[in-house]
KEMI-643078 format. One record per residue: residue in one letter; residue number from 1; y, x, z of N, C-alpha, C in turn. Coordinates in nm, 3 decimals, m for minus. Example, Ala and Ser with C-alpha at 12.3 -4.5 7.8 and 13.67 -1.06 7.14 Angstrom:
{residu: A, num: 1, n.y: m0.569, n.x: 1.319, n.z: 0.780, ca.y: m0.450, ca.x: 1.230, ca.z: 0.780, c.y: m0.330, c.x: 1.320, c.z: 0.780}
{residu: S, num: 2, n.y: m0.225, n.x: 1.285, n.z: 0.708, ca.y: m0.106, ca.x: 1.367, ca.z: 0.714, c.y: 0.003, c.x: 1.290, c.z: 0.787}
END
This chain:
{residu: X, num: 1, n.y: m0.176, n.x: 0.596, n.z: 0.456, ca.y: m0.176, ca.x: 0.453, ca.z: 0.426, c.y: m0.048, c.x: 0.414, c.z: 0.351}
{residu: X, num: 2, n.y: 0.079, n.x: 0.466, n.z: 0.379, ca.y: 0.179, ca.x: 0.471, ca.z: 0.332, c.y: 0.165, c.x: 0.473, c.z: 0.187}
{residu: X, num: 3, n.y: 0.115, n.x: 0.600, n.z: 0.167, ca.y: 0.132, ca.x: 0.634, ca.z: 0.033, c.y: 0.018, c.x: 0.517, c.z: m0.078}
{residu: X, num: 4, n.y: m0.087, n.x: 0.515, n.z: m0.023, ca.y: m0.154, ca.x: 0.461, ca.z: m0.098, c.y: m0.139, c.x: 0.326, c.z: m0.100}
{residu: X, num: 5, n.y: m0.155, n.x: 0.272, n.z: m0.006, ca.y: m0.022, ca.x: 0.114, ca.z: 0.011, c.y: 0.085, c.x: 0.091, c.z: m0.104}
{residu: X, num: 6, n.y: 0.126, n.x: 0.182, n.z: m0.089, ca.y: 0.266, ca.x: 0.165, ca.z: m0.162, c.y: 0.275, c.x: 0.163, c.z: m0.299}
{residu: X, num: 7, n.y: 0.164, n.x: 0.306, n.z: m0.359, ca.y: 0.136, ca.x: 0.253, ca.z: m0.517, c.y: 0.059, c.x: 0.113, c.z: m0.559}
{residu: X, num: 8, n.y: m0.084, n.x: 0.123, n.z: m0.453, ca.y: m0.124, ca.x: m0.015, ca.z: m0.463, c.y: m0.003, c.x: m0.164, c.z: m0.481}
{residu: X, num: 9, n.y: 0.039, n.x: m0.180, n.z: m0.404, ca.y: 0.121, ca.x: m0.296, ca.z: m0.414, c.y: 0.208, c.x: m0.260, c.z: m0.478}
{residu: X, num: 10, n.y: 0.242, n.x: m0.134, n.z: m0.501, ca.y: 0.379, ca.x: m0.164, ca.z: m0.655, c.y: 0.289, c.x: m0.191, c.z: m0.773}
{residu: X, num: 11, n.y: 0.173, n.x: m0.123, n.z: m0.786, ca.y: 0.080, ca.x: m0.160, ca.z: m0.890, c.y: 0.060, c.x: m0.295, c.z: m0.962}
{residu: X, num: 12, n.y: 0.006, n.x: m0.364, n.z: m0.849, ca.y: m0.033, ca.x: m0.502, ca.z: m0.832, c.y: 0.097, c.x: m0.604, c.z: m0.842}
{residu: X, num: 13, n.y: 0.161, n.x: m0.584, n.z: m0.742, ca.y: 0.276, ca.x: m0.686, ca.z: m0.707, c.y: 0.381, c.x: m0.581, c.z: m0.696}
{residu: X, num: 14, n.y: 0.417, n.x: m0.547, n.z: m0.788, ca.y: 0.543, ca.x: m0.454, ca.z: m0.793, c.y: 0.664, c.x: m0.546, c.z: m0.846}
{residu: X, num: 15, n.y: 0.646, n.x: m0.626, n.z: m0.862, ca.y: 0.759, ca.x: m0.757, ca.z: m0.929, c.y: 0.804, c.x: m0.784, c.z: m0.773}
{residu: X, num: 16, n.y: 0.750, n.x: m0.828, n.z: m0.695, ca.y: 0.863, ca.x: m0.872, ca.z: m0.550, c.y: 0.852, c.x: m0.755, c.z: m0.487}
{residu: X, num: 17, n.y: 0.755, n.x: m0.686, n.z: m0.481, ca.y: 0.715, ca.x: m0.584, ca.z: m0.406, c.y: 0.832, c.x: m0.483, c.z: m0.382}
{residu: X, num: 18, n.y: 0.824, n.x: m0.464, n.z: m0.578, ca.y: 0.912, ca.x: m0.338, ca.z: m0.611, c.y: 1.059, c.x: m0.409, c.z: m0.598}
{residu: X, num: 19, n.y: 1.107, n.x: m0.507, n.z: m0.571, ca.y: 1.206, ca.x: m0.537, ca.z: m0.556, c.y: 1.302, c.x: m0.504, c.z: m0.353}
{residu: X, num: 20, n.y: 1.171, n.x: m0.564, n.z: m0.311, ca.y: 1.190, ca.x: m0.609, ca.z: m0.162, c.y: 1.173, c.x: m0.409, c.z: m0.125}
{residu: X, num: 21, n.y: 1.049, n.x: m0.392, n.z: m0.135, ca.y: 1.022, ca.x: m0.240, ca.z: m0.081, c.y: 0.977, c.x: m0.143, c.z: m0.188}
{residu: X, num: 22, n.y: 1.079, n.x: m0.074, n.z: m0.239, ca.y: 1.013, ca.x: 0.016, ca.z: m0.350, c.y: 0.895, c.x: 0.112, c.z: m0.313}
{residu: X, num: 23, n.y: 0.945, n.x: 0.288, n.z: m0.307, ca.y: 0.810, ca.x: 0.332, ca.z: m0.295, c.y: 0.793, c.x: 0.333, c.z: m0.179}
{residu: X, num: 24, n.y: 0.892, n.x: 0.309, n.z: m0.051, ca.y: 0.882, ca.x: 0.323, ca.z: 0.041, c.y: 0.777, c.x: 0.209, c.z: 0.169}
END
């Protein structure tokens, strides 16, 4: 879930996303 979570929402919302929680 991690992993796929994580590209998903950097994908999507990687603007706060990738700010707040990168790939982690």
């Amino acid at each position: 879930k991690l992993d796929t979570a994580g590209v998903n929402d950097r994908k999507r919302s990687r603007s706060k996303y990738g700010a707040k929680k990168p790939k982690s």
